[in-house]
C-alpha positions as CSV (number, residue, x, y, z in Angstrom):
1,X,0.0,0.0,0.0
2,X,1.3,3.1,-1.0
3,X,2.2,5.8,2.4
4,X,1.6,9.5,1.7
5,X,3.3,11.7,4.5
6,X,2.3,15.2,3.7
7,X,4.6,17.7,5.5
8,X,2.6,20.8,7.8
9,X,2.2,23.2,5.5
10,X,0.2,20.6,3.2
11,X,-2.2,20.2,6.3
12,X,-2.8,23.7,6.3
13,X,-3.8,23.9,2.7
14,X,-6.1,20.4,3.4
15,X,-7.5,21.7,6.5
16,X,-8.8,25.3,4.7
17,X,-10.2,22.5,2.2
18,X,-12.2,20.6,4.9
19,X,-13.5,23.9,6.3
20,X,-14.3,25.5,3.2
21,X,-16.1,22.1,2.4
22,X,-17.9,21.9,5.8
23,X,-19.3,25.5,5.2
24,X,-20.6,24.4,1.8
25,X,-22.2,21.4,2.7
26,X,-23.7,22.9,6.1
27,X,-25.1,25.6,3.9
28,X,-27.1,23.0,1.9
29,X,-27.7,20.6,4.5
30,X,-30.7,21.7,6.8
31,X,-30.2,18.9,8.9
32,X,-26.7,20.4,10.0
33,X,-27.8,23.9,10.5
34,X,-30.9,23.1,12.6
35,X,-28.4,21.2,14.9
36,X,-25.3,23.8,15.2
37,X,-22.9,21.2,13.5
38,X,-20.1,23.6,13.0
39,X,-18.8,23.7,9.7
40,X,-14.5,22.4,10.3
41,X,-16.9,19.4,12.0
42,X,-18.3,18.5,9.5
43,X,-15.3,19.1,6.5
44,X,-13.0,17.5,8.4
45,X,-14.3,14.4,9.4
46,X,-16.0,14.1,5.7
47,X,-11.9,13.9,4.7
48,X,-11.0,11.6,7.9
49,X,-13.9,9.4,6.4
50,X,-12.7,9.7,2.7
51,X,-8.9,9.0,3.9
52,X,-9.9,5.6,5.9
53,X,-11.9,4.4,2.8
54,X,-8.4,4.8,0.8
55,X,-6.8,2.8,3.8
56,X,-9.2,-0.2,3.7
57,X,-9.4,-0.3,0.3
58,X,-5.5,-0.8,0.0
59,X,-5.1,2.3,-2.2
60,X,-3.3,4.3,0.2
61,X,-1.8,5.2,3.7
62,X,-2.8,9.3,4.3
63,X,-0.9,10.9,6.9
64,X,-0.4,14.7,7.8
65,X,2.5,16.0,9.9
66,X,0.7,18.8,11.8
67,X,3.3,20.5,13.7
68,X,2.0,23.8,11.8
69,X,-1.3,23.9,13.5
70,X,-0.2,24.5,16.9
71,X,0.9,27.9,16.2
72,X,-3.0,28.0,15.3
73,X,-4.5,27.4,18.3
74,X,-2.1,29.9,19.9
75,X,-3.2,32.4,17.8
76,X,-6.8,31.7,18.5
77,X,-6.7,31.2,22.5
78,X,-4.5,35.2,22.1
79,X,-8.0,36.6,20.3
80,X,-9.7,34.5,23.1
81,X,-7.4,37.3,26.5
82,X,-8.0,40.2,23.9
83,X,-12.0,40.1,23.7
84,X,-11.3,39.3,27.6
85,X,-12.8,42.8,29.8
86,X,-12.5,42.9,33.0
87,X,-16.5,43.2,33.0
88,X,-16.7,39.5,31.4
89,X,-14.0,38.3,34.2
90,X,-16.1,39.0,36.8
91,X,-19.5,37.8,34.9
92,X,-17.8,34.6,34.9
93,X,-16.0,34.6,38.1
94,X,-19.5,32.5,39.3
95,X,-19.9,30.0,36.3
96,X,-16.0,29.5,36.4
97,X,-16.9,28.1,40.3
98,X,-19.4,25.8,38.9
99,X,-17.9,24.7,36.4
100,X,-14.8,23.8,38.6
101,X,-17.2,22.4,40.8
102,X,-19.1,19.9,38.1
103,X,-15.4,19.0,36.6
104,X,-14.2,17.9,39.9
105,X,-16.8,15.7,40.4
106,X,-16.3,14.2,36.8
107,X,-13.1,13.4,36.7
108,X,-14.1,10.9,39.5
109,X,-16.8,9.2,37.6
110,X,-15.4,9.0,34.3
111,X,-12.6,7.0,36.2
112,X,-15.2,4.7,37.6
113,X,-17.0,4.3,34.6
114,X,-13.8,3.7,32.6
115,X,-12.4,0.7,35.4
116,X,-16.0,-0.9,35.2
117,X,-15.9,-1.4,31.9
118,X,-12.3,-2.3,32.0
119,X,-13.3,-5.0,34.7
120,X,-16.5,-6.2,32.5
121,X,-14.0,-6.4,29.3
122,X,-11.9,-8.7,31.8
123,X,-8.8,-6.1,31.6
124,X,-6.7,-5.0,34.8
125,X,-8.6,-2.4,36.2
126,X,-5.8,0.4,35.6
127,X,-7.0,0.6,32.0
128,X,-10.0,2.7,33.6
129,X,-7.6,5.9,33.4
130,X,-7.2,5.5,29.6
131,X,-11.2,4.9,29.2
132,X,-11.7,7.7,31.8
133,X,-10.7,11.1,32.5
134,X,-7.2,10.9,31.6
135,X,-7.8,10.2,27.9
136,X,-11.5,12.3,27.4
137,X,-11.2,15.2,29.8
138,X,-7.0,15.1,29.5
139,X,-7.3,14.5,25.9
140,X,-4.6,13.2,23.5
141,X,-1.6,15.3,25.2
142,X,-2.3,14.3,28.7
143,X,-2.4,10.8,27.8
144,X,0.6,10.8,25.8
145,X,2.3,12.3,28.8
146,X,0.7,8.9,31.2
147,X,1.9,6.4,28.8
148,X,5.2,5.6,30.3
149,X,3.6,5.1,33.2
150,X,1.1,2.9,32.5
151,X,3.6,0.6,30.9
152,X,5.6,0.3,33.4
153,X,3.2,-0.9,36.0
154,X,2.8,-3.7,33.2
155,X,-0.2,-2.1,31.6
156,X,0.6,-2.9,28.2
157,X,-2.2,-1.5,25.7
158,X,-3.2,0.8,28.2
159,X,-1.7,3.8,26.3
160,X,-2.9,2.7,23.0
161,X,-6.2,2.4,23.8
162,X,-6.6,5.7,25.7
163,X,-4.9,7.2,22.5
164,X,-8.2,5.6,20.9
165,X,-10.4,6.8,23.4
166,X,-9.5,10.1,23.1
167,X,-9.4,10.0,19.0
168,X,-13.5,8.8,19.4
169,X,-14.0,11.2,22.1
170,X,-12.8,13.8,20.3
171,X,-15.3,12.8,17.7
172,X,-18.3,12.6,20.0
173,X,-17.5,16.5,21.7
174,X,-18.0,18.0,18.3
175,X,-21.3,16.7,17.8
176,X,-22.8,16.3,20.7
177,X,-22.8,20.3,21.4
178,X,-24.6,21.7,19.0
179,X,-27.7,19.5,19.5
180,X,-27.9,20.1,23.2
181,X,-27.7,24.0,22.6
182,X,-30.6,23.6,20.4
183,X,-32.8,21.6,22.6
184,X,-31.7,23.9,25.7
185,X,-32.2,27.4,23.8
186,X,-35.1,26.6,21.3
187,X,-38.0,25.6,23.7
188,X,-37.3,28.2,26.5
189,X,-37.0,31.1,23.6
190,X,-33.6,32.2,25.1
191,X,-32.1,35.2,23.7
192,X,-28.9,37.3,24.8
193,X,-28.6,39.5,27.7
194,X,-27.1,41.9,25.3
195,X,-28.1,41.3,21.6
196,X,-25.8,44.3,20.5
197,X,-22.5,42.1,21.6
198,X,-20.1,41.2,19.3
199,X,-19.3,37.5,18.6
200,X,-15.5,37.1,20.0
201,X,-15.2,34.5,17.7
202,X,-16.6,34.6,13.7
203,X,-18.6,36.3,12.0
204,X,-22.7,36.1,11.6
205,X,-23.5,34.2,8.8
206,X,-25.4,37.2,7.6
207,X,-23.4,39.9,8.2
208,X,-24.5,43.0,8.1
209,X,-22.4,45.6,5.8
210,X,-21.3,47.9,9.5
211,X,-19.3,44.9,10.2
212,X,-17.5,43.9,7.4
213,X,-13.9,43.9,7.5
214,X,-10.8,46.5,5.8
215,X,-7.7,45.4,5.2
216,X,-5.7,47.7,7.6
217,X,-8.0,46.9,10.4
218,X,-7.4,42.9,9.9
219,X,-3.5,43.2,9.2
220,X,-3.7,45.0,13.0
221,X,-5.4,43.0,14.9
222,X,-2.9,40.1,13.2
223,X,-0.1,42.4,14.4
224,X,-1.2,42.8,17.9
225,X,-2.1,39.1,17.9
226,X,1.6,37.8,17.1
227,X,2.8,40.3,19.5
228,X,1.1,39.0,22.1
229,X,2.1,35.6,21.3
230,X,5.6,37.1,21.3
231,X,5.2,38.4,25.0
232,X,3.7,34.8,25.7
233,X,6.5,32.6,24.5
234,X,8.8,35.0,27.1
235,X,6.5,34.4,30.0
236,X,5.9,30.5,29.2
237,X,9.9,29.9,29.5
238,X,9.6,32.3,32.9
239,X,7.4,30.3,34.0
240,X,9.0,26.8,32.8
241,X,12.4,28.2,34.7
242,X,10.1,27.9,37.9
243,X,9.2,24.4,37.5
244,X,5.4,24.7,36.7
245,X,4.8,23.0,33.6
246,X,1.6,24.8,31.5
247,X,0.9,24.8,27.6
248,X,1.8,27.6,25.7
249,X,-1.2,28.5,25.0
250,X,-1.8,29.2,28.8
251,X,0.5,32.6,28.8
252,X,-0.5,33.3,25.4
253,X,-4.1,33.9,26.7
254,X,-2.8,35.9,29.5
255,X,-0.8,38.2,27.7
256,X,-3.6,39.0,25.0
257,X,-5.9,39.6,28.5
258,X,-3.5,42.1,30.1
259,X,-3.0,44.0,26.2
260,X,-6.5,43.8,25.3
261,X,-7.3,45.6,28.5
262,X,-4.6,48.0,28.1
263,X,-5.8,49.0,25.0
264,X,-8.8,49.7,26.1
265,X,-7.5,52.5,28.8
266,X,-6.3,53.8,25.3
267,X,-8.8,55.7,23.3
268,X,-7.2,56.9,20.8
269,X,-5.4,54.0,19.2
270,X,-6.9,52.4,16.3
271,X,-9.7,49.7,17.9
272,X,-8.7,45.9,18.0
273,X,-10.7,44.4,20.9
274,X,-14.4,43.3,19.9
275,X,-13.7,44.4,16.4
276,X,-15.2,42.0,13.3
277,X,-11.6,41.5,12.3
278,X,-10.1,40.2,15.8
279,X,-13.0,38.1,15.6
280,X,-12.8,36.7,11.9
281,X,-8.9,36.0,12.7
282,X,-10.0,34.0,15.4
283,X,-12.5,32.1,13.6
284,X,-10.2,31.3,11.1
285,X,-7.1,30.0,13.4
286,X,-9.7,27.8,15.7
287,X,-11.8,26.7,12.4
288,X,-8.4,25.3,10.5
289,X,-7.0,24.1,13.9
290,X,-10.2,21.8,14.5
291,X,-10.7,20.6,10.7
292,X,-6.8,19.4,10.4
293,X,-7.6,17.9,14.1
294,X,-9.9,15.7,12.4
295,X,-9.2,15.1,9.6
296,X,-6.0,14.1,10.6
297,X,-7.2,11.0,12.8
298,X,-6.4,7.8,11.6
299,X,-9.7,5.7,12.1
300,X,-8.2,2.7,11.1
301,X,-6.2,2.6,14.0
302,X,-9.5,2.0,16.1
303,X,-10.7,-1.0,14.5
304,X,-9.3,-3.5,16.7
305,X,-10.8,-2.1,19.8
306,X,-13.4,-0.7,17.9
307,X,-16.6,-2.2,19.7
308,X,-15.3,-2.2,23.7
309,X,-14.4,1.3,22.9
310,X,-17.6,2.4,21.2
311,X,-19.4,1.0,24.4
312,X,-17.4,2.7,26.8
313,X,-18.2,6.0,24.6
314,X,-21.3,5.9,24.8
315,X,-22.1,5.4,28.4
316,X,-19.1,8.6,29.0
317,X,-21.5,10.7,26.4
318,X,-24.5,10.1,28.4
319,X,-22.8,10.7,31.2
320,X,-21.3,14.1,29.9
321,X,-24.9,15.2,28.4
322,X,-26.7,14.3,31.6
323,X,-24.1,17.0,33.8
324,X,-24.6,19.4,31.6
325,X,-28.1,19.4,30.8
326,X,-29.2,18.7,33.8
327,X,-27.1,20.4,36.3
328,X,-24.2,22.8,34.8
329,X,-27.8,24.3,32.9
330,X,-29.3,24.7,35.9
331,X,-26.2,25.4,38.3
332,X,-25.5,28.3,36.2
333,X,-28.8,29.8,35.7
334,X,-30.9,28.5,32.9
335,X,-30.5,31.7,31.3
336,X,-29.0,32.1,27.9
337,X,-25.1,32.0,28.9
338,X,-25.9,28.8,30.7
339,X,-27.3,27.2,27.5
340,X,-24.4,28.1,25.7
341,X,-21.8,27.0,28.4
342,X,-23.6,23.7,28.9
343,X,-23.7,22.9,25.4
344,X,-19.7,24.0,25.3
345,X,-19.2,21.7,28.4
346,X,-20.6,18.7,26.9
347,X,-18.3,18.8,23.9
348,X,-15.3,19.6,26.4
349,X,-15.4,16.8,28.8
350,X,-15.4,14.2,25.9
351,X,-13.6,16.0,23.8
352,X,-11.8,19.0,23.9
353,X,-11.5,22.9,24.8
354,X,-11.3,24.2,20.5
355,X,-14.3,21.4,19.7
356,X,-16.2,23.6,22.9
357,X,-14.9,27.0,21.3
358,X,-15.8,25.4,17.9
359,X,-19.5,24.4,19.1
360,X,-20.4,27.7,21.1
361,X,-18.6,29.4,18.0
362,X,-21.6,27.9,15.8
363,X,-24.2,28.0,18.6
364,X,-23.7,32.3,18.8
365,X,-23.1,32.3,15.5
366,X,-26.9,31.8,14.9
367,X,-28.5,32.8,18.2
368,X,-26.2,35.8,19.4
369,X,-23.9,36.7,21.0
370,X,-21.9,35.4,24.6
371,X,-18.5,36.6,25.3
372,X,-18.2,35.5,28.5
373,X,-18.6,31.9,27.7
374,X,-15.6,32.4,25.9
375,X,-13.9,33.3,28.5
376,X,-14.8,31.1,31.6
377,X,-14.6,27.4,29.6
378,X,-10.7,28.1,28.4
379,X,-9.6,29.4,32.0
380,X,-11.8,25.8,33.3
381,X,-9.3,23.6,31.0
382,X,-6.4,26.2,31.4
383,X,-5.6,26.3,35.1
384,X,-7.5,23.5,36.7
385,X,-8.4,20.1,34.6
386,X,-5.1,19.6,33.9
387,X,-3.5,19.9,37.7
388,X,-6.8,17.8,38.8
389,X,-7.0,15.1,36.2
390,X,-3.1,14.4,37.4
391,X,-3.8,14.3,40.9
392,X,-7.3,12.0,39.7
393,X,-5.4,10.0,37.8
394,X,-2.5,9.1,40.2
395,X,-5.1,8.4,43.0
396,X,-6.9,5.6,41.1
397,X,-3.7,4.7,39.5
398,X,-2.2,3.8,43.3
399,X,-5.9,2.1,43.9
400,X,-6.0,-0.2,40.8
401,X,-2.6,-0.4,40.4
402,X,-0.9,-4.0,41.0
């Protein structure tokens, strides 16, 4: 079978494909639109799906090297700390709580639910990590970072199948969203507090012509963006020299918060914070990141574990709905924010924090506005899942382990 390695700027190229593709066929396909299926969803798994048929078919071997689109989603998590007021931090200081709160209590059960079905598929029960939190809420990263672990207390397979895990879980969190929102928002007529907000991230489909977007004003906000990232390369190795270990994208957001809020104690400079073109650039970094995401998985790597897998899935989907239907929704207030946060949560806690963005970047998109949602999900998965899940994860590790 022939392999095809394409190098990272070729994923680039394919992952603009996938979106631009997604955006056509959503635009046709009611089904999608009614449901908030955002459009790098839908193009890039389309590919993913085209790309395994070559595999099985013994035509070919796709695989992308996508080194490239990490300097994406640091340039979209920098738009995220720009849009960021001070006004919105405290709006979310509550929900942020909550949120904690809800995530806390997760991690627990997708452990349990993960060594349950590891005990039922008569595998040690360690492997409930890698069906748990530490491949859906950790995602692919954090699990990569557990593997050596795993092996050595004789786990063997254990990494490979949270890799899995985490591939289909990723799958499930962009879909899963959009459908919720819709059955939260729709029946209960929910609208936004303030209708008048601009989207921090994309466009409205129809936009009107007071928002569309000049050349000077986008090459700006692109400047101010990659200075920021500039200023958050210097403060991720400052904070690396003390021994805290955070991803880049953690001081990248912080810097675009502290500039975007010193820009706004400047008048007279030229706007970039809530401006359409801060928010198209954002758009387009998280809507290329997520497409080459997925269209990059290699699905024939889950066939041997398909089915236990699958099964485990879908009791961790449930689960995930269930919290944030029925109690982040309510925890945070039934209101219009919540709807959009809860339908955001789902796709996080199976998935991960760009296919939220991506889902309440579709879900705003055609209801309104909520710029505080944007804010309070990234800071959830920024400075606490990641320090949790690894104390989680140790603890059942210690308990299951031989």
């Amino acid at each position: 079978m022939t392999q095809i390695q394409f190098p990272d700027f070729m994923s680039i190229i394919f992952g603009l494909i996938a979106f631009l593709l997604g955006e056509s066929i959503n635009s046709r396909v009611g089904f999608l639109r009614r449901f908030n299926i955002p459009d790098p969803v839908t193009g890039g798994l389309l590919l993913a799906l085209a790309f395994f048929a070559l595999q099985k078919a013994g035509i070919a071997e796709v695989r992308f090297d996508t080194a490239a689109r990490d300097v994406l989603l640091l340039i979209f998590f920098t738009t995220i700390g720009l849009n960021a007021s001070l006004a919105d931090l405290r709006r979310g200081g509550r929900p942020l709580l909550i949120l904690i709160g809800l995530t806390s209590v997760l991690l627990i059960l997708q452990n349990l639910v993960g060594g349950l079905a590891a005990l039922l598929s008569g595998l040690p029960a360690g492997f409930g990590v890698a069906l748990g939190s530490t491949s859906l809420l950790g995602g692919h990263g954090t699990m990569i970072a557990w593997s050596g672990e795993l092996e050595a207390m004789g786990l063997a397979g254990a990494p490979e199948a949270g890799i899995a895990m985490a591939t289909l879980g990723l799958v499930a969190g962009a879909v899963i969203g959009g459908p919720l929102a819709k059955a939260l928002i729709e029946p209960r007529g929910l609208r936004p507090d303030e209708p008048g907000e601009i989207n921090p991230v994309g466009l409205p489909d129809a936009t009107p012509g007071a928002l569309l977007v000049s050349k000077s004003e986008l090459m700006r906000a692109l400047l101010v963006v990659m200075l920021c990232i500039v200023m958050g390369f210097f403060l991720h190795r400052a904070v690396l020299a003390m021994g805290v270990m955070v991803p880049m994208f953690v001081p990248c957001l912080l810097a675009g918060m502290a500039v975007g809020n010193a820009l706004g104690l400047a008048p007279r400079l030229p706007p970039v914070v809530d401006t359409p073109a801060l928010s198209l650039l954002s758009e387009f970094a998280l809507g290329v990141f997520l497409a080459i995401s997925l269209m990059a998985l290699q699905l024939w790597a889950l066939a041997g574990m398909a089915g236990t897998l699958l099964a485990v899935l879908a009791v961790q989907t449930a689960l995930a709905i269930a919290f944030s239907a029925f109690l982040a929704f309510r925890l945070l207030g039934r209101d219009y924010q919540a709807a959009v946060l809860a339908s955001g949560y789902a796709s996080f806690v199976v998935g991960a924090t760009p296919t939220a963005i991506a889902t309440m970047t579709a879900v705003t998109k055609k209801y309104g506005a909520c710029a505080a949602a944007f804010i309070v999900l990234p800071l959830v998965s920024a400075l606490f899942v990641d320090i949790a899940n690894a104390l989680v994860t140790q603890a059942f590790l210690a308990m299951w382990g031989p």
